[in-house]
N, C-alpha and C positions, 0 to 999 in steps of 0.2 A: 679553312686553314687553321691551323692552332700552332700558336706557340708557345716556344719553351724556355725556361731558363736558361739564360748561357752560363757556363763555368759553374766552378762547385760553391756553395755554400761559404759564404764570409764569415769572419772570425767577428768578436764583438768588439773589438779597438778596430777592427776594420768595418764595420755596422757605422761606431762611433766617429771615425770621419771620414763618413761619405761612402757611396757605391763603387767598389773596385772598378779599375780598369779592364776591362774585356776583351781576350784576345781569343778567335777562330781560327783556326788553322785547319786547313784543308789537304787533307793526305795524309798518310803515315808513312812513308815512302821516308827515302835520304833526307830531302829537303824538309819535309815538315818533322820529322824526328828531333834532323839538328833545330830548324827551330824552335821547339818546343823545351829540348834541351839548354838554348842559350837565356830562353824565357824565364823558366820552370822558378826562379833564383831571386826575381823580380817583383816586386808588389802588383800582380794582375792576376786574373782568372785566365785560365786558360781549358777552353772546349777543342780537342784533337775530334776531328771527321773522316772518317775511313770507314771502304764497305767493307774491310778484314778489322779485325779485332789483332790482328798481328802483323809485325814489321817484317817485310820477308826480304833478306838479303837477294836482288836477283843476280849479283854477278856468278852466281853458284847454282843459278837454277839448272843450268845447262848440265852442271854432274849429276841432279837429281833426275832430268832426262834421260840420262845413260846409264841410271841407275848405281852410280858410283857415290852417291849421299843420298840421304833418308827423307824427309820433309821436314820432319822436325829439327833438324840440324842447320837448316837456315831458315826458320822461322821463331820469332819472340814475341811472345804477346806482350800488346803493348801498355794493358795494365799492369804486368807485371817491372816494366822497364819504368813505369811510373809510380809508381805502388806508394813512396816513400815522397812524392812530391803532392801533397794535398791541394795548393793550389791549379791542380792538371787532371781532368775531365774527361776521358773516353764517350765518343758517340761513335755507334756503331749506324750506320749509314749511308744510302748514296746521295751525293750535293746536284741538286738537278738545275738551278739554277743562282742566282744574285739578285735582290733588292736592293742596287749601291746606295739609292735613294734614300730610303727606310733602312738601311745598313743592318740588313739580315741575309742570313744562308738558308735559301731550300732546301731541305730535307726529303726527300724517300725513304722507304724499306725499314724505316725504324722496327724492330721489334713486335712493339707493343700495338701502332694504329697502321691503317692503312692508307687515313690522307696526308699530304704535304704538310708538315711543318718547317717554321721559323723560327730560327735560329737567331738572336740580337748578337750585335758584336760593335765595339769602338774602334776595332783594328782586324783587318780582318790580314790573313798568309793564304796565297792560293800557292800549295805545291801540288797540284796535280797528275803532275810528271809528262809520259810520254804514253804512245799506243803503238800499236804494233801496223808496220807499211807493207802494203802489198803492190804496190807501185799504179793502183787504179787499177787493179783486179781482186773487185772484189769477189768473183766465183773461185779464186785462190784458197779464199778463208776455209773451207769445210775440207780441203783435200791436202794441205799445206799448215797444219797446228803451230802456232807461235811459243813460242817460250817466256812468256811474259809475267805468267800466274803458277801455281801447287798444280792447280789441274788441269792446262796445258801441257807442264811439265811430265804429267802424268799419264796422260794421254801420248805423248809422244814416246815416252818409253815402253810403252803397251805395243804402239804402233813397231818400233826395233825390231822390240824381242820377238812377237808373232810374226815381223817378216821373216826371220830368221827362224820360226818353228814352220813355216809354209812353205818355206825351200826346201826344206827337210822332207817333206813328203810330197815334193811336187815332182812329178814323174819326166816331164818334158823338160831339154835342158832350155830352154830359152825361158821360159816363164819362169823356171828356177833363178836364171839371170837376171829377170828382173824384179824377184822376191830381194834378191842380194847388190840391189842398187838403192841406195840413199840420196838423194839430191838435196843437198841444203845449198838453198840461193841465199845470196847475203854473205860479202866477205869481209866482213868488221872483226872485232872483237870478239864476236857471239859466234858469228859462224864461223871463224878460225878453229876456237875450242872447243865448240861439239862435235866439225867434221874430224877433227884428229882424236876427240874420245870416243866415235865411232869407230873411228880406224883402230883405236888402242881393242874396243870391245872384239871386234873382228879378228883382229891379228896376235893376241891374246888372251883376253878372257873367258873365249867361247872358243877358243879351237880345236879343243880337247873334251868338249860336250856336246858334238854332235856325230854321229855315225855315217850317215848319206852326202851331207856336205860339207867341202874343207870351207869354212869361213873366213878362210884368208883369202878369196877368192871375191871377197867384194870388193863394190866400187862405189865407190864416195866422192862423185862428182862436186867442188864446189862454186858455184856460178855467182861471178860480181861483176856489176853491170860497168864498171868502171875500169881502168887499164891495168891493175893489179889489186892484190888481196890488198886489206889492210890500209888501203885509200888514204886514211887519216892520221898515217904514220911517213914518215922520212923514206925515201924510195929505199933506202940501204936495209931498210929492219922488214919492210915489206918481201925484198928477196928472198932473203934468209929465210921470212915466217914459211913462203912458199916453198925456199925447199927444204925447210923441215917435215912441211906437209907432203911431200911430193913422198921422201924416206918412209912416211908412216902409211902410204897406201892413197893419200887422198890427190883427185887431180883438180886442180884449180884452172879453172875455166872463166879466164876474164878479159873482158875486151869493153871498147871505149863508145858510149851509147848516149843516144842525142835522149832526152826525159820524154819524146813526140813520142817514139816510137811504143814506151810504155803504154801509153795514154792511148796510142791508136789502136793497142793490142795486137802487138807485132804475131805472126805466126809462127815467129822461130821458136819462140815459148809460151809452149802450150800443156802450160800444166794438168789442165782439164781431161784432153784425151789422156792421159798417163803417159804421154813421152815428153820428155824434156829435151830442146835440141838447141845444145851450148856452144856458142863460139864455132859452129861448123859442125860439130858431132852430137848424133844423135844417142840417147839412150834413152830405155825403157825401163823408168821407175815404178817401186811400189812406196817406197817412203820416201817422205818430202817433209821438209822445212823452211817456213820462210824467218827470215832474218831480218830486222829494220825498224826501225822507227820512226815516227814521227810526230807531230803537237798531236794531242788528242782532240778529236773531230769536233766533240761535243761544242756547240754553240747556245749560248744564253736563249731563252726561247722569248720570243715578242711579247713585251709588256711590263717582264720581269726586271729586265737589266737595261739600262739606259745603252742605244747603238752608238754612244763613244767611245765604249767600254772595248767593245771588238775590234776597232779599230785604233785605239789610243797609240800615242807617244811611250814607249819605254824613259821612263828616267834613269841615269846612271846609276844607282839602285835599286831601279827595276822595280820602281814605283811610277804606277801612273798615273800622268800630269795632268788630267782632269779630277782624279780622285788621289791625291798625295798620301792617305792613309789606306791604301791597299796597297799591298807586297806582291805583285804576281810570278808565277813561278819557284825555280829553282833557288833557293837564296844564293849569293856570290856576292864578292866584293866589287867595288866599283871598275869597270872597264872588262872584267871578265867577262868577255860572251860568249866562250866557247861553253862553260856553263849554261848561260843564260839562253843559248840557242835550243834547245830542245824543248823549253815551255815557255819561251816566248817568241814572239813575231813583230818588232816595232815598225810601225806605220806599214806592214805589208801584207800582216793576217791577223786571226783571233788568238788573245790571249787563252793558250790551255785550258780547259776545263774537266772536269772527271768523267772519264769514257762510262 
């Protein structure tokens, strides 16, 4: 194992009294941006860890999916966000585990070596974020691309547009049909606004650039497992989203599902064979999305990280009460948890880690 320096090089009035304070932050995401940002101002070193060298806005990723934004237009590198903070360190990296003991970050993939390095730190931020759920299907992942990363996103606009040039010269109407079927499961936030920028791609941007098929003619089934879109909104703004969706082409397929039936891998959906069969109706997909999140799987691995660590107490600042100087997750103010719920788990699961 070899380690490294944490943080950047101190000044000589900062040599002259004493070792700066040291702060790791893990992610480049929301959470470790703004932390880094509320830090940057402060008398400490600060080491950023991220395996992207750039902060990518994902609430936009879904336009660059539908090919409606570029990549570079929501993405910022994040030495250049920091360029002007000398205190503030870029490590390009993946964190594979925690020494809370030794109060060091694992390191992979650095660049330059090919074994695990360490990381020192006095303060350590875990913003790890979220990962992408497939509801305990995992043979979902290879046929159902997520919207999480650049090249996801990239992959799933490839996947559109070629369904839409295979309909084009597909001679049989049924197969043509289901060249021209989209199934995005997941009716949040994310799958609201990609099944209606599919709908918008369909029902204008493409219906005047093909010859053999009217593209108004797709169907953008959207499948959420729960009793209407938009679950985590006021039932009143949930209607509405649906029948806006409904105006633009897309048909919202939602009904009210016990978590067993995921897990037992019910046969109503069955992504696998290529038919998806929602709420009673059957359709014959070629593109698919899945929609969702949750804590990222990654688990400390045996030896490394003390087992308090995955099972700890959240403190109301979302410090945990074995180790009071680790921040995990998302930052938020005291009592927020609808923040705090998606990278962390008090007393019920693992504190987040980097997928």
């Amino acid at each position: 194992m070899r380690t490294m320096i944490s943080g950047p090089d101190t000044t000589s009035d900062e040599r002259a009294g004493g070792v700066r304070h040291s702060v790791v932050v893990v992610g480049g995401g929301f959470g470790g941006l703004q932390a880094v940002r509320k830090l940057r101002h402060e008398p400490v070193g600060i080491t950023l860890i991220d395996r992207r060298n750039f902060h990518l806005f994902q609430p936009l990723l879904y336009q660059v999916a539908t090919g409606a934004l570029s990549p570079g237009e929501i993405a910022a590198p994040l030495r250049g966000v920091f360029k002007r903070d000398q205190n503030v360190r870029v490590v390009l990296g993946a964190v594979t585990g925690f020494d809370l003991a030794g109060r060091c970050v694992l390191v992979d993939g650095l660049p330059n070596v090919s074994e695990t390095c360490a990381i020192p730190y006095d303060s350590l931020v875990v913003a790890a974020g979220s990962n992408y759920s497939y509801f305990d299907h995992d043979e979902w992942r290879p046929l159902a691309p997520d919207v999480k990363s650049l090249e996801s996103a990239l992959e799933v606009r490839r996947r559109i547009l070629t369904a839409f040039e295979a309909a084009e010269v597909e001679p049989d109407v049924e197969r043509r049909a289901a060249w021209l079927t989209f199934v995005v499961v997941g009716g949040g936030p994310t799958g609201v606004e990609l099944a209606g920028q599919i709908a918008e791609i369909a029902r204008d941007t493409l219906r005047r650039d093909f010859r053999t098929i009217d593209t108004r003619a797709a169907r953008i089934p959207l499948v959420e497992v729960a009793d209407r879109v938009l679950p985590g909104f006021p039932p009143r703004l949930s209607a509405r989203a649906a029948r806006a969706l409904e105006r633009l082409g897309v048909s919202p397929l939602a009904r009210p599902r016990r978590a067993a039936d995921h897990r037992a891998g019910d046969p109503a959906d069955d992504l696998g064979a290529g038919r998806s069969r929602c709420a009673g109706r059957a359709s014959a997909g070629r593109g698919r999305v899945a929609v969702g999140v949750e804590p990222c799987p990654r688990r400390a691995q045996a030896g490394r990280v003390p087992d308090s660590f995955e099972h700890d107490e959240c403190m109301p600042r979302l410090r945990l009460s074995s180790f009071g100087w680790v921040v995990a997750g998302r930052l938020a103010p005291p009592g927020d948890s609808l923040t705090a719920r998606p990278a962390v788990r008090s007393n019920s699961g693992p504190v987040s880690l980097p997928c």
